[in-house]
N, C-alpha and C positions, 0 to 999 in steps of 0.2 A: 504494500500500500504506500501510495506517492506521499510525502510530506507536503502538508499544505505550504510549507514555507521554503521549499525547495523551488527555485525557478522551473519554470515552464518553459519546455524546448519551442524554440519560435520555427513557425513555415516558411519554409525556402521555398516552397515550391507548392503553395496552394492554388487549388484547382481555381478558375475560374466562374464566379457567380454566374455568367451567362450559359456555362455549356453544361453543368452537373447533369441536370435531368436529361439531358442527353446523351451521358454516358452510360455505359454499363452497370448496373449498381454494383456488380459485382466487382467492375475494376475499382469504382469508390472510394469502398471499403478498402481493397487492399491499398490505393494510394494515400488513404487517407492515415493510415494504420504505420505503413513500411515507408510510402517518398516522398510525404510529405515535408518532413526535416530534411531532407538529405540537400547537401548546397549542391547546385547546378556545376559542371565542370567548365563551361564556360567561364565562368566566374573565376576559376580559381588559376595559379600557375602552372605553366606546363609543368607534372611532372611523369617521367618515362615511367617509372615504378608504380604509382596510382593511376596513372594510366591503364596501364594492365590489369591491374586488379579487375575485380569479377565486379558486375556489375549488380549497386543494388537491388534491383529488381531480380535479380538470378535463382533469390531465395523463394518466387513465385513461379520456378520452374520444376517437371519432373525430374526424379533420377535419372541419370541416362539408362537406358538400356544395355545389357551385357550384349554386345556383340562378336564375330570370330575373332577379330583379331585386330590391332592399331598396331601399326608402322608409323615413323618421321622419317624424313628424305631433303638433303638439303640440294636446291639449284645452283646454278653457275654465282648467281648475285646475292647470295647467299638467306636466298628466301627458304623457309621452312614449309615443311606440308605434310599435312598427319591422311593417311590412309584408314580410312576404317572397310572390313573387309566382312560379310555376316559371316555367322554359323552354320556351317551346313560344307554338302558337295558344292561344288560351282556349276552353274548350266555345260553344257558341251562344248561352246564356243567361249569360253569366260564369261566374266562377271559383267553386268552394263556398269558404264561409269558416268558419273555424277560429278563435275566439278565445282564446288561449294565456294565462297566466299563469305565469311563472320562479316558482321555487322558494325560498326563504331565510326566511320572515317579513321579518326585517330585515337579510337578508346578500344579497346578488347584485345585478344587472344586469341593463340589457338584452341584455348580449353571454353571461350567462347561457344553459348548455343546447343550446351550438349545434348538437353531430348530432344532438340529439333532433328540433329545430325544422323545420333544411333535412331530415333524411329524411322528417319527414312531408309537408315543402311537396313534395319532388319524386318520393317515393314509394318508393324504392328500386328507382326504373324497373327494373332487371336482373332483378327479383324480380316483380314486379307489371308486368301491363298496363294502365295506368287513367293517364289526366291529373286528378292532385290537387292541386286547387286551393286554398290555404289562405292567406287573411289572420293573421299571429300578431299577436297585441295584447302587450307585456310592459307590466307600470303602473308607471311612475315619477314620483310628485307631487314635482314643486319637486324636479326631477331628482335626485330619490334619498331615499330611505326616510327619515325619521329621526323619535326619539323621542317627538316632538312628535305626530306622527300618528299618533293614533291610530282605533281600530274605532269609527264602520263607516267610517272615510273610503278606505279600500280596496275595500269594497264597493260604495260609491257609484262610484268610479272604475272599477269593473269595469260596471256596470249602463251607466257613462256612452258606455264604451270599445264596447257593443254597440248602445247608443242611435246613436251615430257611423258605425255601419258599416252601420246599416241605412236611416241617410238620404244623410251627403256622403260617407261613404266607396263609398257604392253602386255612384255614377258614376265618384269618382277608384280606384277600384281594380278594376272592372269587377266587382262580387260579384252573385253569382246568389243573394237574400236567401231565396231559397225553400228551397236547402240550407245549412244552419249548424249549425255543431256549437261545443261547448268543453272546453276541457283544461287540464291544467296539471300540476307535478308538486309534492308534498308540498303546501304554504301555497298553490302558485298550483291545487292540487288542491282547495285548502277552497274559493278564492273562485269556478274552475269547477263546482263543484257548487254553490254558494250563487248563481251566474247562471241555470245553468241552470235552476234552480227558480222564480228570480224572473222569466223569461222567460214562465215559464206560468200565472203569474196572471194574472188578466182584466184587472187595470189595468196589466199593462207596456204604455208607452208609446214607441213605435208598437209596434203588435202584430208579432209574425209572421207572415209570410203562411203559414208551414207550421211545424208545431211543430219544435222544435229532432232534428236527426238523430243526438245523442249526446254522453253527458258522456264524455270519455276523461281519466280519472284515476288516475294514477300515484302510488304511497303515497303516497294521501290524508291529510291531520290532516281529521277531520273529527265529532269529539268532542273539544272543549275537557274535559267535567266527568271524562276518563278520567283513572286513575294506576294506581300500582303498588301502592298497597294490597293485599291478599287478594282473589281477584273482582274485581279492577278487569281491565281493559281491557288495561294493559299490565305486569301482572304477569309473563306468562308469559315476555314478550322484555325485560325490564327492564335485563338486563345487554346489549343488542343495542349493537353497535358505531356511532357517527355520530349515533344522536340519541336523548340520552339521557334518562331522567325530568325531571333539570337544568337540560338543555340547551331541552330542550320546553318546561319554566315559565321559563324566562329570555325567552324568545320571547316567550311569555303576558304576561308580566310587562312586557315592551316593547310591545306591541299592544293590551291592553284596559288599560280602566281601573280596571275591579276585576272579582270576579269573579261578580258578578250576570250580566257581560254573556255569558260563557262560556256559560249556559244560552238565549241569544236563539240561535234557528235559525238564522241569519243566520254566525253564529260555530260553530255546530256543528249545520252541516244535518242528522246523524245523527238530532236533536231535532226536526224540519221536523213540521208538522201531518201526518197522516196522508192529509186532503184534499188536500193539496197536494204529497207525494209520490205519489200517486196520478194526477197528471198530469204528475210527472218523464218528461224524454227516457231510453232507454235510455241500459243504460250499461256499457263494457268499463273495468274497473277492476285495476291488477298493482300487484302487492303481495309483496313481500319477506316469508320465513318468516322471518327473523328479525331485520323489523323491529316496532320500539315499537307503530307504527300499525297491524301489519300484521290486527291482530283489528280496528280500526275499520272498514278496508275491507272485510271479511266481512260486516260485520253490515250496512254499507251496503245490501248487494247481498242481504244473505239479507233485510234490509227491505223493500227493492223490489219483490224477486222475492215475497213474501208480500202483495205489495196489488197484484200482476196488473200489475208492469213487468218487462221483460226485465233481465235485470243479469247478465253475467259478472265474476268476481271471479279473475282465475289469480294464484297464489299460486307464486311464485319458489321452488324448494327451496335450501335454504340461503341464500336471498339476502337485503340488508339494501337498510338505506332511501336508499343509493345506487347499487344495483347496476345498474339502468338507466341512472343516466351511466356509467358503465366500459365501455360499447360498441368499446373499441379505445384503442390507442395504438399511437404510431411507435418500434420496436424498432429502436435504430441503431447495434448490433450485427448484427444481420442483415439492414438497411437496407428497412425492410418493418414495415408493419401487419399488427400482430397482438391478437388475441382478449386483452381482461384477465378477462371473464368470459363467459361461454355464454351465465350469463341473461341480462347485458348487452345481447348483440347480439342474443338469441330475443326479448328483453323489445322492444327499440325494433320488429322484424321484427313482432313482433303487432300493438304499437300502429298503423301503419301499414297492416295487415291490415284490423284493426277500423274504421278511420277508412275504410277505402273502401269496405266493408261497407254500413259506416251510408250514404257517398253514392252508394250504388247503381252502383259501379265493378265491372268483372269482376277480380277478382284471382287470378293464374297459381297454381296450386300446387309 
């Protein structure tokens, strides 16, 4: 029991009077409960070490899943990349691969995301009949992000990270190069759709043998020139909880170098030639109604779908731009996982859906 004469932690980060009832009640409660105190990282000074750390909200996430096996592998620029590999035989041609990218711009890990990652690698067997098989790639140059690096060296490390698995990672990881897909969630969603695009121009080298089987992107940033101006992009969710107009151009402001580069497709595939989204992989894309990004990912998919590519776009109700990590936590009052959000655990349930979809798995209803 709190002393009444003990100070009171003050909000850093209270929700917005206009958008509550709009929320989830269930994310609310947990923000009102776990992030409400927490200070924004913007706010604070760079540092490399709390950077990495795990993100508060993390403790709104399930266990990961035991999967077959994790591997790390390092490339030429000395980016890092953890393999997770399921349980079981492999299909006959190898396993399909999935090149993943974590989330943060310049916050997280590799240990970033982890039910999102193992459910997709093992499927949520209980749920689905299918062996899915998924290489994750997370990028880490000079083992962890910093200031210094800047765009496109992300990009290049993403192009590198699929150049790798479609030669030595082929044989060391058993990958079937024929099915591939990429993903990622918010930032590792900009450089999964800036891959999957550059996979399908004629001069990636080495080619595909089969065009890519799907972007699976999770609130995407995928317009740098968006704001909150009037008619901007993120007007309408401006006041949305976790990633805020501020917090987005702080990220900006640490990854590009000015803001010419915001308009190269590259940094806001929204802007892609229309030739060249025209040969995009499909694409299942979830998206929080009341997240910042959440009109970016619409117009993705209503892009798409308007130049004759397949694009699903589901849109979370009430949900913000981390509602898909909240998939669970351990409640140890009643010694048991339980639900922190619905869309949480529907949201990751999809993603997983989708991803077996696209490699041609039968999946159970």
């Amino acid at each position: 029991m709190s002393n009444a004469n003990e100070p009171q932690p003050i909000p850093k980060q209270p929700l917005h009077p206009s958008i509550i009832s709009k929320l989830d009640p269930e994310y609310v409660a947990f923000h009102e409960k776990y992030l409400q105190f927490v200070t924004p990282p913007h706010t604070l000074p760079w540092d490399p070490v709390k950077m990495r750390a795990p993100a508060p909200f993390s403790i709104g996430s399930k266990k990961p899943l035991d999967v077959g096996k994790i591997e790390e592998y390092e490339l030429k620029m000395g980016q890092r990349m953890r393999a997770y590999t399921p349980p079981g035989e492999p299909p006959i041609n190898g396993w399909p691969l999935l090149v993943y990218f974590h989330g943060g711009w310049a916050l997280g890990g590799l240990d970033s995301e982890q039910s999102i990652i193992t459910n997709l690698c093992v499927g949520e067997r209980k749920q689905y009949s299918f062996d899915d098989g998924i290489w994750m790639y997370r990028k880490s140059r000079n083992a962890g992000w910093h200031p210094r690096i800047k765009f496109p060296a992300a990009v290049e490390d993403a192009v590198e990270a699929l150049q790798w698995a479609l030669t030595d990672g082929k044989a060391l990881l058993n990958i079937d190069i024929s099915k591939t897909a990429t993903g990622g969630v918010s930032a590792g969603g900009n450089l999964a759709t800036v891959l999957a695009l550059k996979s399908a121009e004629a001069s990636f080298d080495p080619p595909l043998p089969a065009p890519m089987a799907l972007q699976l992107l999770i609130v995407p940033s995928l317009d740098q020139t968006a704001t909150e101006a009037p008619g901007g992009r993120w007007e309408s969710n401006k006041h949305a909880p976790m990633l805020s107009p501020a917090r987005v151009n702080w990220f900006k402001g640490m990854y590009f170098r000015s803001e010419k580069e915001w308009l190269e497709w590259e940094a806001s595939p929204l802007l892609a030639p229309e030739d060249l989204l025209r040969k995009a992989p499909k694409a299942w894309i979830a998206a929080g109604e009341m997240d910042i990004l959440c009109n970016e990912a619409k117009a993705y998919a209503e892009k798409l779908n308007s130049l004759g590519v397949e694009a699903e776009c589901v849109v979370y109700k009430g949900g913000t731009h981390i509602s898909l990590i909240l998939d669970g936590a351990f409640d140890f009052f009643f010694m048991r996982m339980r639900k922190v959000t619905k869309s949480g655990t529907q949201g990751v349930s999809d993603a997983v859906n989708a991803l077996a979809k696209a490699f041609g798995e039968v999946v159970s209803s």
